[in-house]
DORO-370851 format. One line per 3 residues: for each residue x negated, y negated, z of C-alpha. Coordinates in steps of 0.02 Angstrom, whole numbers. Layout:
N
X,Y,Z | ... .
This chain:
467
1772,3384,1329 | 1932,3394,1411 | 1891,3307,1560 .
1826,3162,1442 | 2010,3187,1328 | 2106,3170,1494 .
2011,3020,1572 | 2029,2938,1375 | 2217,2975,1393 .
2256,2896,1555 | 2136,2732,1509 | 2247,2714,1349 .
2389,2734,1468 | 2351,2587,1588 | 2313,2480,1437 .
2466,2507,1360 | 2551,2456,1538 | 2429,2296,1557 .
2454,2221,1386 | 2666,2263,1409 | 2644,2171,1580 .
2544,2037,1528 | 2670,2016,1362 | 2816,2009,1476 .
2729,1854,1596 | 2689,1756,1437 | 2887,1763,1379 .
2930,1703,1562 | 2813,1578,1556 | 2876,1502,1403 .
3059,1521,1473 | 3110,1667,1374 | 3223,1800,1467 .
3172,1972,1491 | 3247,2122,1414 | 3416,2171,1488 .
3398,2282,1641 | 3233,2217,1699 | 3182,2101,1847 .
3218,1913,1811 | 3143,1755,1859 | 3208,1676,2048 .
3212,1485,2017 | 3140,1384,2128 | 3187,1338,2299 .
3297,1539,2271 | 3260,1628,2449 | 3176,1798,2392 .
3261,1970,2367 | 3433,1898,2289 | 3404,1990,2165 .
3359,2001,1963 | 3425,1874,1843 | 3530,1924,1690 .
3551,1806,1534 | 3721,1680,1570 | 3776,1592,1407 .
3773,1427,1428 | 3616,1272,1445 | 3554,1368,1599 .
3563,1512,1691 | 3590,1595,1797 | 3647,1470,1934 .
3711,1329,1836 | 3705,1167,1835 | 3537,1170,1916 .
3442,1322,1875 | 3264,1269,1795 | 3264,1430,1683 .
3291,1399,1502 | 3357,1533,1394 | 3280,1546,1211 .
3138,1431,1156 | 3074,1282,1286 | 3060,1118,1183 .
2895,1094,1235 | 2752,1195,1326 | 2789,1215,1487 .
2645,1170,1637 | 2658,1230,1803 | 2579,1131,1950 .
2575,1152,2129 | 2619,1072,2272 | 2444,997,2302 .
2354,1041,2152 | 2343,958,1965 | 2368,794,1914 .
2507,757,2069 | 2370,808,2199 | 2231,711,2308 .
2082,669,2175 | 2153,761,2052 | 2169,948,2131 .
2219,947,2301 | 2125,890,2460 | 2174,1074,2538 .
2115,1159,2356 | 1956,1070,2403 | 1938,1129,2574 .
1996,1290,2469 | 2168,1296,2507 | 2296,1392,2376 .
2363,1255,2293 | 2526,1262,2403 | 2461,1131,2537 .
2379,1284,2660 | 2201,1292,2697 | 2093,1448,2649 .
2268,1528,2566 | 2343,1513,2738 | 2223,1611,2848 .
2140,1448,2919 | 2305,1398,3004 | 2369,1551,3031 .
2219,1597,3118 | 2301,1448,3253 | 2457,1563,3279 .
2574,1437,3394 | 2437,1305,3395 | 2458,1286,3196 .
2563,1130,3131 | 2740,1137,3078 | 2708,1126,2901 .
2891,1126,2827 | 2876,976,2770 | 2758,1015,2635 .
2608,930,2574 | 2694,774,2523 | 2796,730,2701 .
2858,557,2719 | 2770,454,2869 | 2915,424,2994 .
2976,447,3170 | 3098,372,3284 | 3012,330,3432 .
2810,337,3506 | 2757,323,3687 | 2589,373,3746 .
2441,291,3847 | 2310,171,3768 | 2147,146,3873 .
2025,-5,3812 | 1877,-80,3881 | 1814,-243,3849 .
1624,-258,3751 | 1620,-436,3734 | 1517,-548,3849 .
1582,-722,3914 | 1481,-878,3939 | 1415,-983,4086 .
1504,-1089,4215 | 1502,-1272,4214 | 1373,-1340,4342 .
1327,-1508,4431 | 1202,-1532,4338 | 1220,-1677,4219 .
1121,-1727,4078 | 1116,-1921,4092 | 1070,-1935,3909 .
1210,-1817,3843 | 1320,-1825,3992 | 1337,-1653,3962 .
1335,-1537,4116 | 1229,-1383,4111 | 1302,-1212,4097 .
1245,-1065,4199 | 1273,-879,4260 | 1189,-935,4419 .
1304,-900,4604 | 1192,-877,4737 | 1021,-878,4768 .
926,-795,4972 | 835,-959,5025 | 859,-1147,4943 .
825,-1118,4778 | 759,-950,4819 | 785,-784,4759 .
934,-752,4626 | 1047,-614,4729 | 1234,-667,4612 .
1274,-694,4436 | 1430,-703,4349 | 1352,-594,4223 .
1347,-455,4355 | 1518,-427,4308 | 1594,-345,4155 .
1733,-260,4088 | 1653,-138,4009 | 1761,3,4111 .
1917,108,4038 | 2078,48,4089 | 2229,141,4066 .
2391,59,4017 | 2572,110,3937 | 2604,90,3733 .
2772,99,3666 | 2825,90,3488 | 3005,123,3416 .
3068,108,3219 | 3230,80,3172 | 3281,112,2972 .
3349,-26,2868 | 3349,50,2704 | 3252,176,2583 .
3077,151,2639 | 3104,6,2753 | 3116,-5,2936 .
3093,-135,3080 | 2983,-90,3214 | 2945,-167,3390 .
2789,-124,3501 | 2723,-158,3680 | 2561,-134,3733 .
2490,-167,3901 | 2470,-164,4094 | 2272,-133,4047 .
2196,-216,4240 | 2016,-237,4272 | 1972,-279,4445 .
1776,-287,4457 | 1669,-384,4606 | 1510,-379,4692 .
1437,-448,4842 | 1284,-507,4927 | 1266,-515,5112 .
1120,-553,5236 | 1093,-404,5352 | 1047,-424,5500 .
1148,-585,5537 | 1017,-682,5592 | 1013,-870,5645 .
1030,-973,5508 | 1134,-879,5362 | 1015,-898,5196 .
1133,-892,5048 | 1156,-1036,4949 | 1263,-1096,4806 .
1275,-1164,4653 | 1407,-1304,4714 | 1246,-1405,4813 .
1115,-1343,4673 | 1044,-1213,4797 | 1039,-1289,4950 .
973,-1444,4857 | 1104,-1563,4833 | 1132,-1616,4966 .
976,-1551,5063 | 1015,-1421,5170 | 1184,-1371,5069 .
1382,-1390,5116 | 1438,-1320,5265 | 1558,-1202,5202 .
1494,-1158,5038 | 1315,-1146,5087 | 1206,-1070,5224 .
1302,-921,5212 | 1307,-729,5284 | 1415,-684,5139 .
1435,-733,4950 | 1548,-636,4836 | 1623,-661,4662 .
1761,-551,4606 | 1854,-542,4418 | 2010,-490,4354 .
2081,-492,4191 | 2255,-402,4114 | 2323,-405,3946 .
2492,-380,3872 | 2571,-354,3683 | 2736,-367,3601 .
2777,-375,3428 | 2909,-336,3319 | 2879,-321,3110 .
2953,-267,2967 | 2876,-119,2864 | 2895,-101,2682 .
2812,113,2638 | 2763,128,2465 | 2709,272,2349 .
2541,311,2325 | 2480,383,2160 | 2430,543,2228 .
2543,668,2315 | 2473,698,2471 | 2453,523,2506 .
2566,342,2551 | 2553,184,2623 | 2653,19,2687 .
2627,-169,2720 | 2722,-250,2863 | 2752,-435,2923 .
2788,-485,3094 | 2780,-595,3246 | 2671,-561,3405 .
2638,-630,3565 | 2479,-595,3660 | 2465,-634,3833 .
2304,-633,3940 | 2281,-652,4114 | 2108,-696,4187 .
2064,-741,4386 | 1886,-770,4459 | 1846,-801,4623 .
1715,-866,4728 | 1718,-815,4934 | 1591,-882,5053 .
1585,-839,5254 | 1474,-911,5354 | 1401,-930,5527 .
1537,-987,5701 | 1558,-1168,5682 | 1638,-1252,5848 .
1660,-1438,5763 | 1836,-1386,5639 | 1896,-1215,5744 .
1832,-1146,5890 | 1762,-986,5880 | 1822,-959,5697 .
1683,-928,5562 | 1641,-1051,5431 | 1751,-973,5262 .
1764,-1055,5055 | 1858,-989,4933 | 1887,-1059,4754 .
1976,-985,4619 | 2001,-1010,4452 | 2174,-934,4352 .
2167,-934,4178 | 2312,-890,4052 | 2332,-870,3867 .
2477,-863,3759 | 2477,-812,3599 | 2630,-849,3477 .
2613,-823,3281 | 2649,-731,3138 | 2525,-579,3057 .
2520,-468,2901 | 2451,-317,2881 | 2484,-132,2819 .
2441,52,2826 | 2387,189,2725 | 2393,386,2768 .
2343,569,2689 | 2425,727,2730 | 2247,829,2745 .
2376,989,2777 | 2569,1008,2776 | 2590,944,2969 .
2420,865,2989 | 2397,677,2947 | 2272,545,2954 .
2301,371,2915 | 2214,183,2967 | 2319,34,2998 .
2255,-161,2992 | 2341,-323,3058 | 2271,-483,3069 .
2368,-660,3098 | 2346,-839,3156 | 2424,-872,3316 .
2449,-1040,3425 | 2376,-1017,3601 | 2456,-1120,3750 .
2304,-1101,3867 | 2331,-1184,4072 | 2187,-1152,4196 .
2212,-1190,4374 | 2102,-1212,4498 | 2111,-1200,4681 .
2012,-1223,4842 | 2050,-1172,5023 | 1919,-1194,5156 .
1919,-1221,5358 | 1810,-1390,5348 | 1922,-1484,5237 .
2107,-1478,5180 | 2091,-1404,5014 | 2126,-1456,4846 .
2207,-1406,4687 | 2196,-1443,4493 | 2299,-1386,4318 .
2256,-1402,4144 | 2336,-1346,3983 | 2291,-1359,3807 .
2357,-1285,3654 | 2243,-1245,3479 | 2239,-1110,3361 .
2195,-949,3400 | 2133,-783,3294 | 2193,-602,3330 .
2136,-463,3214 | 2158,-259,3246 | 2101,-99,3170 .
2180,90,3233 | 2133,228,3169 | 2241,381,3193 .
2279,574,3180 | 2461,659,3182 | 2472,837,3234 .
2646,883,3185 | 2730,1028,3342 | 2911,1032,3287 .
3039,954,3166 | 3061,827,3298 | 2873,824,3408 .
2734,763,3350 | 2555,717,3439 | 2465,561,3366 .
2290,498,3432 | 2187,342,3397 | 2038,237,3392 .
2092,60,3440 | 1995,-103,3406 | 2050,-284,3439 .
1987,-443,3432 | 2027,-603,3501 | 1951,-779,3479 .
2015,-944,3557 | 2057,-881,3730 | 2022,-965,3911 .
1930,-854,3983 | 1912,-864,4187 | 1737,-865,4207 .
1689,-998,4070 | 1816,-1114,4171 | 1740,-1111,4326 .
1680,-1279,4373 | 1571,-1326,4520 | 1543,-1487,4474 .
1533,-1639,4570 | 1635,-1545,4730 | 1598,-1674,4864 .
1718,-1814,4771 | 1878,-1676,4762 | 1917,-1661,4952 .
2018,-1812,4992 | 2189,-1789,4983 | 2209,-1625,4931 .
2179,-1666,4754 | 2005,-1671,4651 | 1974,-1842,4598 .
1920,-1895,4410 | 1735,-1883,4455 | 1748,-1720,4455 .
1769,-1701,4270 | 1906,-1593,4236 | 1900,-1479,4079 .
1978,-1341,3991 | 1871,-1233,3879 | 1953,-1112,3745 .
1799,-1052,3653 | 1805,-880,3722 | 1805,-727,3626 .
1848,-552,3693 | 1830,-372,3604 | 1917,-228,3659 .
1896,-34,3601 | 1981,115,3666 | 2088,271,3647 .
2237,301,3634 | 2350,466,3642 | 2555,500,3656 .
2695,587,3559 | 2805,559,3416 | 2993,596,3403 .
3086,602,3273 | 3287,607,3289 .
């Protein structure tokens, strides 16, 4: 029976303490200053240990003007929300209280990211950081999924007076075995170029920002060759229909040892917009439109080399040799629209996806040009200008190191329509008529086509700074 008094006394004892406690956090909560002598309130933003706070006369206390502790009555009920959480936070609660985060923009009440040790972000800029640096410079690779279309042929249709399109180079025998297409090249290789981006601020929430993307270079070829280099070479072209037109080929371009097509094609990017940032409804989250200029520039080559067998009637002792290549360029001048929109998924950890899109004028030229040892060469340029479309998507993460350092990554996808592209302007048509003078004649039907399309997806990965 004593034991059982003793234990009763000490249980009334802690209940006395928990309702006094609990008593004591409902007056603070409702703004109401403790007793005299005992532990006060620190405001907010107050480093800790500075100390109790004692009742100041006065609106506030006890740091006027801005202390945010009221002494008597509040004049309403007072709410407390955090940093990530209530009505102010992502879908109503906090994107980090959903990943179960404490409310105060950690993850997992810190232990998550502190877990990282140096590797965490630098999270003093809170849950609700503004999207902003100074200057970006990183490396974008892209390769190019799109396929391009045949090359214009001899082949005439006498009812359309179209001329047939193929993929069709070079074929082992007159009209014999298909050893080169154009569509044995792609683009479909990672190439590595430089992206720079700098902002400049104009005003509260506004800034002008230039870009530059480029110096992206494919080189791709291939090659067929007759081994062993036996009497007479076998390779035929498209340029005499496979050894049909005229029967028995061209001498240079035909009856060859070796046939090879090569490609190249390099892109570069400038543009310089203005940004507008906005507020989003929810804390943890913002956005901005923009409005710009851009050019676009694309670069295209294709080539076509032949080498044949010794041929004593032009130069002694000197092997029979074509080469034809076509030069393509694109230039793309107009003004876009777009806009971006980011979440803070954790103080120093972003993710956002940005959209631009405009309608651009393209000044295309192709240019064409022939060197072989049986005749003197000739040369041809085109230009053309139409309207052009140029849409892209990035999608990107910012890992936040310092105050001033930050890593961002991205998806990158653009699109292109309009363009010149070097392949689909290769012509082959009517090649006997262009030697004289050292100029193609009009039989030879000059064109320029700009119906090309290209895609390109990549990476892209560099750092932030922020002055």
């Amino acid at each position: 029976m004593r034991m059982l008094s003793g234990r009763m006394h000490w249980l009334t004892v802690g209940l006395a303490l928990l309702v006094s406690a609990q008593g004591f956090a409902t007056k603070r909560l409702h703004g109401q200053a403790p007793p005299a002598g005992m532990a006060g309130q620190m405001p907010y933003g107050m480093p800790p240990g500075m100390g109790g706070v004692q009742p100041c006369g006065g609106m506030m206390s006890p740091d006027r003007p801005m202390s945010m502790v009221f002494e008597g009555p509040p004049p309403m009920d007072v709410t407390y929300a955090s940093a990530s959480g209530g009505q102010g936070g992502l879908w109503g609660g906090g994107l980090a209280s959903r990943l179960g985060g404490n409310g105060n923009g950690s993850l997992g009440s810190g232990a998550l990211l502190s877990m990282l040790g140096p590797l965490a972000p630098y999270s003093e800029g809170g849950q609700a950081s503004q999207r902003w640096f100074d200057f970006y410079a990183g490396t974008i690779g892209l390769s190019r999924t799109s396929d391009f279309g045949g090359f214009a042929t001899p082949n005439q249709n006498l009812t359309t007076g179209e001329f047939a399109r193929s993929y069709l180079v070079s074929t082992n025998g007159v009209s014999g075995t298909p050893v080169l297409r154009t569509s044995d090249l792609n683009l479909d290789k990672m190439r590595y170029g430089l992206e720079l981006i700098g902002a400049l601020q104009l005003g509260p929430g506004s800034s002008l920002e230039a870009r530059y993307f480029g110096l992206n270079d494919w080189n791709v070829s291939k090659q067929a060759e007759i081994i062993p280099k036996t009497l007479p070479p076998t390779l035929y072209s498209s340029y005499s229909q496979f050894g049909t037109s005229p029967g028995g080929g061209f001498d240079d371009t035909d009856r060859s040892y070796i046939h090879k097509i090569s490609y190249n094609s390099e892109l570069h990017n400038g543009e310089v917009n203005y940004r507008r940032r906005f507020a989003s409804p929810f804390a943890s989250a913002q956005g901005s439109w923009l409005a710009g200029v851009r050019y676009f520039d694309l670069d295209e080559r294709f080539g076509f080399n032949a080498i044949g067998a010794v041929n004593n009637t032009f130069k002694f002792d000197e092997l029979r040799f074509f080469n034809h290549e076509t030069q393509t360029r694109n230039q793309l001048t107009g003004f876009q629209i777009g806009g971006d929109y980011w979440v803070n998924v954790a103080p120093g950890l972003q993710i956002g996806v940005e959209s631009k899109g405009g309608i651009y004028g393209n000044h295309a030229t192709v240019e064409s040009e022939i060197t072989a040892n049986s005749i003197p060469g000739a040369r041809e340029k085109l230009s053309d200008g139409r309207t052009a479309y140029l849409g892209e998507l990035v999608v990107s993460a910012v890992y936040r190191l310092s105050y001033s350092w930050s890593v961002k990554t991205s998806y990158n996808l653009l699109y292109v329509d309009n363009v010149a592209l070097a392949p689909e302007n290769y012509n082959t048509r009517d090649l006997s008529n262009a030697l004289g003078g050292g100029a193609f004649t009009l039989n030879r039907h000059p064109f320029i086509d700009t119906d090309g399309e290209v895609l390109y997806q990549g990476w892209s990965i560099g750092g932030e700074y922020l002055w």
